[in-house]
Backbone as ProteinMPNN parsed JSONL, in Angstrom:
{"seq_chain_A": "XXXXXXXXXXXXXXXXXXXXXXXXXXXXXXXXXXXXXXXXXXXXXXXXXXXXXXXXXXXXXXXXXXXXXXXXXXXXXXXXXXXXXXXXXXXXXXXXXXXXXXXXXXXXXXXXXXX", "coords_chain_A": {"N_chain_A": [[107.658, 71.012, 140.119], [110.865, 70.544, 138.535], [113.891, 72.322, 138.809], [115.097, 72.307, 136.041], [112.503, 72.517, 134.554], [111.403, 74.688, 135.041], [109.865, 77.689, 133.642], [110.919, 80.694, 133.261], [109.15, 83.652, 132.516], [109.888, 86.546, 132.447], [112.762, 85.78, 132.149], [112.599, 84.469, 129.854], [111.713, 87.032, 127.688], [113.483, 88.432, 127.853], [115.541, 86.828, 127.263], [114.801, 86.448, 124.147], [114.628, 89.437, 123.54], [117.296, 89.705, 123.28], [118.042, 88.214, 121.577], [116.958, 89.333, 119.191], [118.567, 91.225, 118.882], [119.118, 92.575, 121.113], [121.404, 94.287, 124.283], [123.658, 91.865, 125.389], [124.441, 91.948, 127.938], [122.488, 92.29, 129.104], [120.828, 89.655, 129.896], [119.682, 87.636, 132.067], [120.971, 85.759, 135.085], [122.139, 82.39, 134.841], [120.082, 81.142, 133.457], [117.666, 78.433, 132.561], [117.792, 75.384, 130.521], [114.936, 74.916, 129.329], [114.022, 77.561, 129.693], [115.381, 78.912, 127.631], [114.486, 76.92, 125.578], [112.198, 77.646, 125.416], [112.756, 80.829, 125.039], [113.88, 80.238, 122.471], [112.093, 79.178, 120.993], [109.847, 81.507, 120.661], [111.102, 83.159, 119.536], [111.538, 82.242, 117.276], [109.032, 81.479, 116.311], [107.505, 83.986, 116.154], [109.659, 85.55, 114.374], [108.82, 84.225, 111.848], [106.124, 84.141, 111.684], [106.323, 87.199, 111.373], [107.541, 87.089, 108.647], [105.583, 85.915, 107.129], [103.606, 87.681, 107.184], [104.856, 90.164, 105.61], [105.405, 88.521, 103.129], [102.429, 88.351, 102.444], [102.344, 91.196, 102.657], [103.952, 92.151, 100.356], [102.599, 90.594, 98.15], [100.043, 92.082, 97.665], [101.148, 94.527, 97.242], [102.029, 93.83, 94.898], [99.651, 92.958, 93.321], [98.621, 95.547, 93.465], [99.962, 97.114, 92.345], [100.246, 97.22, 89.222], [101.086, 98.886, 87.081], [103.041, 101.127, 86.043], [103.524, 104.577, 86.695], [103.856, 108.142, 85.44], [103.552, 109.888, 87.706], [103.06, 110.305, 91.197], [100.811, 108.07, 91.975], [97.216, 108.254, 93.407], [95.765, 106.366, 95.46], [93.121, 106.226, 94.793], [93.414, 105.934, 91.92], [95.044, 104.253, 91.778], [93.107, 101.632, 92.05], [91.673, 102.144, 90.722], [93.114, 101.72, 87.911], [92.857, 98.584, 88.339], [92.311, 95.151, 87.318], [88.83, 93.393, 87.627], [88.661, 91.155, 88.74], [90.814, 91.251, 90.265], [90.07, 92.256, 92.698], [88.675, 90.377, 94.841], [91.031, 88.85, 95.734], [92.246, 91.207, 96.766], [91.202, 91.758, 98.846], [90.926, 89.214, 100.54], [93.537, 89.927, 101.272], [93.304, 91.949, 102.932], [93.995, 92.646, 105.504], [96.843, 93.14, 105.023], [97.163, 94.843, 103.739], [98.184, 98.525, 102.69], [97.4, 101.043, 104.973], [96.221, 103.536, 103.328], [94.855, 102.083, 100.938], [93.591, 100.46, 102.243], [91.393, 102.092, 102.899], [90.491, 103.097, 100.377], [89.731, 100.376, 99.737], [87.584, 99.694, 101.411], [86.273, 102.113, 101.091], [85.255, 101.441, 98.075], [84.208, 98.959, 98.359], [83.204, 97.973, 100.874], [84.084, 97.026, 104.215], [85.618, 94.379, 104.324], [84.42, 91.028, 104.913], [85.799, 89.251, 106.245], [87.56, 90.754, 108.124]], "CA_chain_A": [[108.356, 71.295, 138.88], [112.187, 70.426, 138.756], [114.454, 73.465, 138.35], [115.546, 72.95, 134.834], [111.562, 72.643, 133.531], [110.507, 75.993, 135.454], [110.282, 78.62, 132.672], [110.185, 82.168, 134.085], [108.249, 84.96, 131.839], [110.993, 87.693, 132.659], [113.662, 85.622, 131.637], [112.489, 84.178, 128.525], [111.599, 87.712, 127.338], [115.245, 88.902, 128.111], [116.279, 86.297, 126.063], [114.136, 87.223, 123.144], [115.03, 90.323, 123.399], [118.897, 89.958, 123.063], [117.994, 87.476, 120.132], [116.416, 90.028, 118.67], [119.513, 92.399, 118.639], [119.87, 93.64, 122.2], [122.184, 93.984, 124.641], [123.986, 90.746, 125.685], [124.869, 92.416, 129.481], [120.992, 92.256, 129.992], [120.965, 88.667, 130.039], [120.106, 87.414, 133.258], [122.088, 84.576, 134.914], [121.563, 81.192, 135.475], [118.802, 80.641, 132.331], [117.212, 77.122, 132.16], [117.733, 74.969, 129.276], [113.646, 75.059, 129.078], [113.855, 78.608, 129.637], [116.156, 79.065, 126.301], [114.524, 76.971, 124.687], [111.253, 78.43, 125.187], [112.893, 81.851, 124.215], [114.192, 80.097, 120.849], [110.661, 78.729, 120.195], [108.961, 82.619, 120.935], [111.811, 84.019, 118.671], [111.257, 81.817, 115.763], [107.696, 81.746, 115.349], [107.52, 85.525, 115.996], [110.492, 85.437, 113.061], [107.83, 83.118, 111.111], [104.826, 85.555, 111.535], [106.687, 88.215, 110.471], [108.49, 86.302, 107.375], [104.253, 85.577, 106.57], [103.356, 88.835, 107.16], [105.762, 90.436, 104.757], [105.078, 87.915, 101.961], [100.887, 89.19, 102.452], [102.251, 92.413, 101.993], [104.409, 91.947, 98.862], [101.471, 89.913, 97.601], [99.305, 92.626, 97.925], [101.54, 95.417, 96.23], [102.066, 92.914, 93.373], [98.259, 93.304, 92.827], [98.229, 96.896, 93.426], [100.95, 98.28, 91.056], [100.015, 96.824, 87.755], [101.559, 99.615, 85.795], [103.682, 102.201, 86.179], [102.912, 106.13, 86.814], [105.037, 109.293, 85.576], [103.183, 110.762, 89.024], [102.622, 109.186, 91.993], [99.218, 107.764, 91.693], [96.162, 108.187, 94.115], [94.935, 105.154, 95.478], [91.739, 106.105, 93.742], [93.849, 105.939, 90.557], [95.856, 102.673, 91.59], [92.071, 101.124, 92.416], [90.679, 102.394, 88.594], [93.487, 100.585, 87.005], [93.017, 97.179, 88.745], [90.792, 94.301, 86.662], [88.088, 94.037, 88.825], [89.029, 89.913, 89.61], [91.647, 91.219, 92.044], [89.312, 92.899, 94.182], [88.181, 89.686, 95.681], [91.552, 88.905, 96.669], [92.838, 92.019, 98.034], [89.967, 91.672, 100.287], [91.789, 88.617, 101.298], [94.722, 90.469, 101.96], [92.984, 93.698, 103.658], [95.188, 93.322, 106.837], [98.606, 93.407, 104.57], [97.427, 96.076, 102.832], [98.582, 99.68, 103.333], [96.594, 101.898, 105.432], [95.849, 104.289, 102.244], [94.263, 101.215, 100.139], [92.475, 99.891, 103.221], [90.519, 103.418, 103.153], [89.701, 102.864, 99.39], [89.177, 99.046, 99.166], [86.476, 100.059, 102.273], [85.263, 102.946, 100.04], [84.533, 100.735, 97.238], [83.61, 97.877, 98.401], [82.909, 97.768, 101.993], [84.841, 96.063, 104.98], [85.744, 92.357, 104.237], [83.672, 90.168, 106.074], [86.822, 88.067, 107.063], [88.373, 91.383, 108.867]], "C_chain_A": [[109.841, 71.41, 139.188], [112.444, 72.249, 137.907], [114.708, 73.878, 136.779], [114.244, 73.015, 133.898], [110.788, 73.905, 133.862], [111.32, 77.142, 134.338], [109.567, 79.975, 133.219], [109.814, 83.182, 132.842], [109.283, 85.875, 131.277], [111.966, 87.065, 131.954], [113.756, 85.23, 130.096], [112.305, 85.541, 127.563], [112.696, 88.531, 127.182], [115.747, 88.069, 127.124], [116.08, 86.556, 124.439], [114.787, 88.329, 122.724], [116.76, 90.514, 122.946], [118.743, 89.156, 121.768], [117.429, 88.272, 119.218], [117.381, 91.489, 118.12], [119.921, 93.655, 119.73], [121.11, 93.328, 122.784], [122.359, 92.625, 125.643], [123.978, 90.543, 127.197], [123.66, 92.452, 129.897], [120.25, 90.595, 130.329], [120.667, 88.232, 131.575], [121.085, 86.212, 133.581], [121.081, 83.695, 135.276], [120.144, 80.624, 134.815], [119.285, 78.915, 131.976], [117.738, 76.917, 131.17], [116.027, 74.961, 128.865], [113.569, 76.616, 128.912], [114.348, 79.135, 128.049], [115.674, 78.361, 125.681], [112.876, 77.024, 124.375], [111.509, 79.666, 124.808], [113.073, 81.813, 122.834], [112.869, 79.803, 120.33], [109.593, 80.087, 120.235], [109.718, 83.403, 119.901], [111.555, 83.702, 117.348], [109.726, 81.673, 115.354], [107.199, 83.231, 115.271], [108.072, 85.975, 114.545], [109.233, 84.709, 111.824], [106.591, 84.274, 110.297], [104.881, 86.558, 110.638], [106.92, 88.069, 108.949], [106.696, 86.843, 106.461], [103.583, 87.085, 106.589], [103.784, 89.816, 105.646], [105.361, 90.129, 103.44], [103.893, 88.328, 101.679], [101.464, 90.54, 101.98], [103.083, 92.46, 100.49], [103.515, 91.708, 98.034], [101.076, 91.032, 97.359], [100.024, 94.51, 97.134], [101.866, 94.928, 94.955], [101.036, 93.128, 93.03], [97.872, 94.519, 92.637], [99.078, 97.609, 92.291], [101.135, 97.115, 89.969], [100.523, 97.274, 86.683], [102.662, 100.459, 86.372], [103.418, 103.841, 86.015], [104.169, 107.0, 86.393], [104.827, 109.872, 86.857], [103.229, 109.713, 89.85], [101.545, 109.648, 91.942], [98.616, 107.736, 92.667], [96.174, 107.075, 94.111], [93.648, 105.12, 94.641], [92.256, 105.481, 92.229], [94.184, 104.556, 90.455], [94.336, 101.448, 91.406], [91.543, 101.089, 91.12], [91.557, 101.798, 87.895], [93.421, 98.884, 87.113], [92.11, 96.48, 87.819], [90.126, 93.717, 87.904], [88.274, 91.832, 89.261], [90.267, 90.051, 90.733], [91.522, 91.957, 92.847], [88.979, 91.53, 94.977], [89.647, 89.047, 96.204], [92.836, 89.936, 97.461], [91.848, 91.944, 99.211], [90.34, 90.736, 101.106], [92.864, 88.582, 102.209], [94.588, 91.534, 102.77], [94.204, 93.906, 104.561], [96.576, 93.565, 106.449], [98.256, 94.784, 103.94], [97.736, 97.491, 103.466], [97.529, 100.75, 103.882], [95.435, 102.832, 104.202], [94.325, 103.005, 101.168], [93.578, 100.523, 100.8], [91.39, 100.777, 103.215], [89.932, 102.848, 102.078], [89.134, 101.682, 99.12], [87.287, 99.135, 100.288], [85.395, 101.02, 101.358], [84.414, 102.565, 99.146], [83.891, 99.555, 97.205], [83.027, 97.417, 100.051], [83.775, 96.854, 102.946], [84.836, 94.303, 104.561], [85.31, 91.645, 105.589], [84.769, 89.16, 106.887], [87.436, 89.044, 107.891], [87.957, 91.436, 110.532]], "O_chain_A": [[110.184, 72.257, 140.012], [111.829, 72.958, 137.11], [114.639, 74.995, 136.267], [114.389, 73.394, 132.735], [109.781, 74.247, 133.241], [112.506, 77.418, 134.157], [108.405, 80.28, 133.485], [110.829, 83.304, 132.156], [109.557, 86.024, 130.086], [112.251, 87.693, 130.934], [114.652, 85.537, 129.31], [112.763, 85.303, 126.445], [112.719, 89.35, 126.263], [116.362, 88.539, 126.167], [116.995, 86.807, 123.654], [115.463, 88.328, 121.695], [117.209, 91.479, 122.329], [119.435, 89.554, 120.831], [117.417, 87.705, 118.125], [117.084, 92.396, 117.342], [120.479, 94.75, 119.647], [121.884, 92.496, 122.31], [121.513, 92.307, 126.479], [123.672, 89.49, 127.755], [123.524, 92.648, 131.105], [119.207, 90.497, 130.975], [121.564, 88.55, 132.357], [121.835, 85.711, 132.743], [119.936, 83.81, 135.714], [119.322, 79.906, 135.385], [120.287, 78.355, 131.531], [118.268, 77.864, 130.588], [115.971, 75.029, 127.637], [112.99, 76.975, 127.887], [113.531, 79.766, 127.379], [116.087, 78.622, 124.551], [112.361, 76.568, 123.355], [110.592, 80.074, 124.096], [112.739, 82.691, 122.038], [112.57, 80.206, 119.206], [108.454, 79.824, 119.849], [109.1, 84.308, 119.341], [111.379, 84.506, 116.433], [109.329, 81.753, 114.192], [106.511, 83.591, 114.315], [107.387, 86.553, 113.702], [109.243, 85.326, 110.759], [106.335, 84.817, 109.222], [104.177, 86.878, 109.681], [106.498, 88.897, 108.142], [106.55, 87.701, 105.59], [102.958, 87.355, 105.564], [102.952, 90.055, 104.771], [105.02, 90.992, 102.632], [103.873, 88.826, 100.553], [101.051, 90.988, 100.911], [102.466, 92.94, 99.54], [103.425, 92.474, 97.074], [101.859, 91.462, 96.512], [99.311, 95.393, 96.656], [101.96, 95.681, 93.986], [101.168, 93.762, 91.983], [96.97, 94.796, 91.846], [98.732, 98.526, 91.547], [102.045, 96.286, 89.947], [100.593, 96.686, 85.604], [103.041, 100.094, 87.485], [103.04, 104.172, 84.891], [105.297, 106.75, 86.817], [105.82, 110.429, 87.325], [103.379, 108.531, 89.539], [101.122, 110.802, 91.888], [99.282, 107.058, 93.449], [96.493, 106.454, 93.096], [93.245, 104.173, 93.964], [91.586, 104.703, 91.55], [93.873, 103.786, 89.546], [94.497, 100.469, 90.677], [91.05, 100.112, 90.556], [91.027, 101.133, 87.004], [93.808, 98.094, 86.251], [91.111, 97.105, 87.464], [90.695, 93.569, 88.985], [87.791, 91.495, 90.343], [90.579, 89.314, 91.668], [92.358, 92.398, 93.635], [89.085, 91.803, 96.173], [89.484, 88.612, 97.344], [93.772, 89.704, 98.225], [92.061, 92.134, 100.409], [90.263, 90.964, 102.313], [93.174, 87.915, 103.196], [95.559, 92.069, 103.307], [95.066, 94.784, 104.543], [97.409, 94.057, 107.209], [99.084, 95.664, 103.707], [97.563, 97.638, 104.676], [96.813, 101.286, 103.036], [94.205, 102.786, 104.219], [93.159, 103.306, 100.91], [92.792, 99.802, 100.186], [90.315, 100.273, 103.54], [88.963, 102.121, 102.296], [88.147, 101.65, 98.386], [86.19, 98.729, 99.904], [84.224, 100.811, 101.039], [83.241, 102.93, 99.074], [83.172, 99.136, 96.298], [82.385, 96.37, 100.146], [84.212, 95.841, 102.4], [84.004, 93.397, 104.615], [85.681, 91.686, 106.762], [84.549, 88.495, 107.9], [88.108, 88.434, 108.722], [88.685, 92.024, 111.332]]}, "name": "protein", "num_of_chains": 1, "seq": "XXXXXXXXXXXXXXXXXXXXXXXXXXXXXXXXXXXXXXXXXXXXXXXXXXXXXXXXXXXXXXXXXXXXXXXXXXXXXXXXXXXXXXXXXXXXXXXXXXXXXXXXXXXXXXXXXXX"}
């Protein structure tokens, strides 16, 4: 393996990491062009994931808050106002959903066979 296609672990993760908003002085020296641009390709689909992630969870409070509360509402409560066609796909969304509404969608309906 020529020098500029050996991609080291350590360094690509250093790079990441400063792309990510660290410090620049942790940089090692002397990074590949494979090495960089295996850190840009670990940064952006990470970036990606997340982006998709995010959007699941938006999704997934769009379905849950249907109305508006003078209180804050129980999940039990948020769960009794839903129409019962978007239980089958929060079940889709289980893993975006928030800890609290993972308890009750389990309560009422049992683990999603896709989790």
């Amino acid at each position: 393996m020529s020098e500029d296609t050996k991609v080291r672990p350590d360094v690509v993760d250093a790079i990441v990491a400063v792309l990510k908003g660290g410090d620049p002085a942790e940089l090692p020296a002397g990074a590949t062009p494979s090495e960089k641009a295996a850190a840009k390709d670990s940064y952006l689909s990470e970036f990606l994931a997340e982006r998709g992630k995010r959007d699941r969870q938006s999704h997934a409070w769009e379905l849950l808050l249907t109305r508006s509360y003078d209180e804050p509402p129980t999940w039990q409560q948020i769960f009794d106002d839903l129409d019962p066609e978007v239980h089958t796909e929060l079940g889709t969304l289980y893993d975006a959903l928030p800890a609290g509404a993972q308890e009750e969608y389990v309560r009422r309906y049992g683990e999603p066979s896709a989790v």
